[in-house]
PAPA-45515 format. One record per atom (N, C-alpha, C): residue number from 1; x, y, z; residue in three letters. Coordinates in steps of 0.02 Angstrom, whole numbers, plus 50000, padded with zeros to 5 digits. Example, Ala and Ser with C-alpha at 12.3 -4.5 7.8 and 13.67 -1.06 7.14 Angstrom:
2
nr_X_Y_Z_rest
1_50660_49716_50390_ala $
1_50615_49775_50390_ala $
1_50660_49835_50390_ala $
2_50642_49888_50354_ser $
2_50684_49947_50357_ser $
2_50645_50002_50394_ser $
END
This chain:
72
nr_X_Y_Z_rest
1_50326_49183_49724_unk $
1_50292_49189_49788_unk $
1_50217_49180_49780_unk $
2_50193_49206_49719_unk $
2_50114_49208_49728_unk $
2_50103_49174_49644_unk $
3_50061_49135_49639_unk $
3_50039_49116_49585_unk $
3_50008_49153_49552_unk $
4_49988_49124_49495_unk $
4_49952_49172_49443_unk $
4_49881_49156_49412_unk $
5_49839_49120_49475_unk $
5_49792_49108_49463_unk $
5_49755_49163_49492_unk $
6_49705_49196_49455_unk $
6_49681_49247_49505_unk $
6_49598_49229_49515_unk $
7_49600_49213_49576_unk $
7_49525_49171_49601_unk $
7_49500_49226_49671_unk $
8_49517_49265_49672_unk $
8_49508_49311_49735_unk $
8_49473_49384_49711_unk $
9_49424_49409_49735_unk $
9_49432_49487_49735_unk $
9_49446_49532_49786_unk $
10_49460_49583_49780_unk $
10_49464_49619_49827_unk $
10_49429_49705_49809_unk $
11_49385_49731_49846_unk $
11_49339_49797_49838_unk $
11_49343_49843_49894_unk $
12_49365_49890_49856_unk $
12_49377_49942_49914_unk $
12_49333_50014_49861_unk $
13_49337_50064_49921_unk $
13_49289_50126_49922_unk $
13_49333_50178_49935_unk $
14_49349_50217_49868_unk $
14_49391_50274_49878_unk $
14_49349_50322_49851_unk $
15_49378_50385_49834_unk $
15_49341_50455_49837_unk $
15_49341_50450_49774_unk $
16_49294_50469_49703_unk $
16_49287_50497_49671_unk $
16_49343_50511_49623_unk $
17_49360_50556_49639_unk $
17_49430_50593_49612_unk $
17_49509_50557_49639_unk $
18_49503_50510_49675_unk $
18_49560_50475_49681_unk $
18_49562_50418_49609_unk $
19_49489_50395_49617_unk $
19_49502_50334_49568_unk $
19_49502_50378_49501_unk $
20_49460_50422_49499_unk $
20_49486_50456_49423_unk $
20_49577_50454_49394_unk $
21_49587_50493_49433_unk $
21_49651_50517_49443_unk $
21_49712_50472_49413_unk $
22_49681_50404_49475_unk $
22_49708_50330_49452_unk $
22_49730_50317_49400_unk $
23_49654_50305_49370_unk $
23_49634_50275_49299_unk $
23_49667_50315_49237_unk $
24_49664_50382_49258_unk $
24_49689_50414_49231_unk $
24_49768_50411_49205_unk $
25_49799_50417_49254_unk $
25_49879_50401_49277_unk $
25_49901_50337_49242_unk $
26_49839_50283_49246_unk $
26_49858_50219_49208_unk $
26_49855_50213_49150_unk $
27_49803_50265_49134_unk $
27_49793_50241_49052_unk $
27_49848_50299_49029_unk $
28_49887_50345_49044_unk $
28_49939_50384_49024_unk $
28_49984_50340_49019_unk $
29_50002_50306_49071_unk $
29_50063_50276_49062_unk $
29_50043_50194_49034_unk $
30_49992_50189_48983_unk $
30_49989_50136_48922_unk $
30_49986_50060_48996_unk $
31_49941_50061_49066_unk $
31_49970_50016_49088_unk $
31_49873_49994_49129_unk $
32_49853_49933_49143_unk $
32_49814_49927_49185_unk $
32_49806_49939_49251_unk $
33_49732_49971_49266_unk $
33_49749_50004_49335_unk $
33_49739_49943_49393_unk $
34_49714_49878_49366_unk $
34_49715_49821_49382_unk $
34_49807_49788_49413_unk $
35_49835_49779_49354_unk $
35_49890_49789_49346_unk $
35_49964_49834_49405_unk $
36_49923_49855_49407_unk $
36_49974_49926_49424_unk $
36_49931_49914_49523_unk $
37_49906_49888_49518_unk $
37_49881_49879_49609_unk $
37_49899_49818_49625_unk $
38_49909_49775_49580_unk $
38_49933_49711_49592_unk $
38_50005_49702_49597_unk $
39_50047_49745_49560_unk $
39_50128_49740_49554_unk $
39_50131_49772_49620_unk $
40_50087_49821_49657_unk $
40_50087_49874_49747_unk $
40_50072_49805_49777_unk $
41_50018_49773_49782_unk $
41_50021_49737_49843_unk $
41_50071_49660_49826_unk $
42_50088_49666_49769_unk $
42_50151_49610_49773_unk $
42_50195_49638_49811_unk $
43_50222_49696_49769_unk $
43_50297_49741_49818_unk $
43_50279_49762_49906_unk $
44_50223_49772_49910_unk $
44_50213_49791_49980_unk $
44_50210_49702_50015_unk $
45_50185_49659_49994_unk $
45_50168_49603_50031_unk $
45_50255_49575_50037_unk $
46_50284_49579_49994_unk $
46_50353_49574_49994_unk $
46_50410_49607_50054_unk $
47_50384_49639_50062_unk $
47_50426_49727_50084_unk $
47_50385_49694_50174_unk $
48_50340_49667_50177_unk $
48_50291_49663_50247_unk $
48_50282_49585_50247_unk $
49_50336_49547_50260_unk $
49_50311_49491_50254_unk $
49_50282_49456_50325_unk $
50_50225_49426_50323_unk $
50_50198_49401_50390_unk $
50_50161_49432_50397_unk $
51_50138_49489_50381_unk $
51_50089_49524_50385_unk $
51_50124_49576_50461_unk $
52_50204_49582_50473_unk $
52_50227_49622_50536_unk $
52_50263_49699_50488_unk $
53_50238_49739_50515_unk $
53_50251_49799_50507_unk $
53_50335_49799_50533_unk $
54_50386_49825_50508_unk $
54_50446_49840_50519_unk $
54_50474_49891_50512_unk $
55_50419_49947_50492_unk $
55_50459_50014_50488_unk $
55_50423_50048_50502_unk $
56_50393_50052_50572_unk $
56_50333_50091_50590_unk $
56_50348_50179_50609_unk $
57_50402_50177_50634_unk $
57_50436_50240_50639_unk $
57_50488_50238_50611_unk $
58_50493_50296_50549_unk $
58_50554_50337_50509_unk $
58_50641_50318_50548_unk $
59_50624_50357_50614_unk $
59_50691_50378_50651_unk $
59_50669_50363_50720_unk $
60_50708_50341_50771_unk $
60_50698_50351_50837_unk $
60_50686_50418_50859_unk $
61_50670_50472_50807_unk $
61_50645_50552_50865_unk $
61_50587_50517_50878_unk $
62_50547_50498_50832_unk $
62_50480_50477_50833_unk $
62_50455_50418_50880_unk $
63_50497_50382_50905_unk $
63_50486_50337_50941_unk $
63_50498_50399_51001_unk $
64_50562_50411_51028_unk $
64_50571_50459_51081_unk $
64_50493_50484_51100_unk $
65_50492_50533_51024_unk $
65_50406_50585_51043_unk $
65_50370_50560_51055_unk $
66_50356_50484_51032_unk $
66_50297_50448_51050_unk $
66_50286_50427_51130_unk $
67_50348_50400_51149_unk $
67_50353_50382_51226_unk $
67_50353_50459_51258_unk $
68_50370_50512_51255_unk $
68_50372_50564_51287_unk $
68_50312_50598_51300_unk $
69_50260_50591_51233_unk $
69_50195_50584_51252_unk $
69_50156_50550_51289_unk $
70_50160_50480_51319_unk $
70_50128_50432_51338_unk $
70_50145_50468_51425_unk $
71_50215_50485_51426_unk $
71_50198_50519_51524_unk $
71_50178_50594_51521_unk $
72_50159_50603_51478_unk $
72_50112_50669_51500_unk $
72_50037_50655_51513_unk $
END
């Protein structure tokens, strides 16, 4: 699905102690934290293809609650 040229970046801004945590978590389990975000947005881009959300609510209660809120 996706080649293996990697010509793109992508930068994001998390807390402190998340990316520790991360890095942490990665270098325990002997793996890149590079690595290990890239195999997530393969499986998620996979899992979401088109960029359409398909599992936005769990169960229909949540759809129900959601519309039951909207006439109040």
């Amino acid at each position: 699905m996706f080649t293996s040229t990697k010509d793109a970046g992508l930068r994001i801004r998390v807390e402190r102690e998340l990316r520790e945590a991360f890095v942490l978590a990665c270098f325990a389990d002997h793996r890149k934290a590079s690595d290990v975000l890239r195999e997530f947005m393969s499986a998620y881009a996979k899992k979401n293809p088109g960029g359409k959300q398909t599992n936005l609510f769990v169960s229909g209660d949540a759809i129900t609650t959601g519309a039951a809120r909207k006439k109040e």
